[in-house]
C-alpha positions in Angstrom: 90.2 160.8 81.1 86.8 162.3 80.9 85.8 163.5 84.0 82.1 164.6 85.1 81.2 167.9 86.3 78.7 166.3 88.5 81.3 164.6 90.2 83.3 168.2 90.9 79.8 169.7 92.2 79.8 166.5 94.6 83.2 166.8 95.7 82.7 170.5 96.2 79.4 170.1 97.7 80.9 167.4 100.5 83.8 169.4 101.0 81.6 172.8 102.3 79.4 170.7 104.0 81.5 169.6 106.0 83.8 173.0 106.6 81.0 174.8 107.2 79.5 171.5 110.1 82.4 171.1 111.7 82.9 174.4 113.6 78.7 175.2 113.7 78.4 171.7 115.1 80.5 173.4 118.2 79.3 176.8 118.4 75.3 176.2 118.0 73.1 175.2 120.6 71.4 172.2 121.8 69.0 170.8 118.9 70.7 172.5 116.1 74.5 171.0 116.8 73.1 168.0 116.1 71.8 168.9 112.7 75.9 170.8 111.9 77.1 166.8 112.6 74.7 165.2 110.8 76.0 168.1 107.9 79.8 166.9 108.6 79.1 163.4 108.0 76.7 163.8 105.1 79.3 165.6 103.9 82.2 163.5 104.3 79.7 160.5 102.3 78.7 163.1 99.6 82.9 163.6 99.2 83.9 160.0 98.9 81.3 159.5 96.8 82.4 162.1 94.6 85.6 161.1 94.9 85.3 157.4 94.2 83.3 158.5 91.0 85.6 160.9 89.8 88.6 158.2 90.1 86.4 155.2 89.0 83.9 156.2 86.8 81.8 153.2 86.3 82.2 151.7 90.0 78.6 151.1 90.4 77.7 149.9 87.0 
């Protein structure tokens, strides 16, 4: 099984997106917790889309 290394950066991406969006989304202030939970669920996208892609390769072909 050949697996993409664009795929690992996406998985890796997601996966400090949202560790890093889940506790700034509760610490920060007004306007700017909004933009740590719009991080944390970009993030969980971005990591089940790297993870789909990793497992099924050619899922949207």
């Amino acid at each position: 099984m050949k697996i993409g290394y664009q795929y690992i950066a996406l998985i890796s991406a997601g996966l400090a997106g949202m560790v890093w969006g889940l506790p700034a989304a509760h610490r920060l202030k007004y306007p700017f917790d909004i933009a740590a939970a719009a991080l944390v669920l970009c993030g969980v996208i971005v990591f089940a889309l790297g993870i789909l892609l990793t497992f099924v390769p050619g899922f949207f072909k």
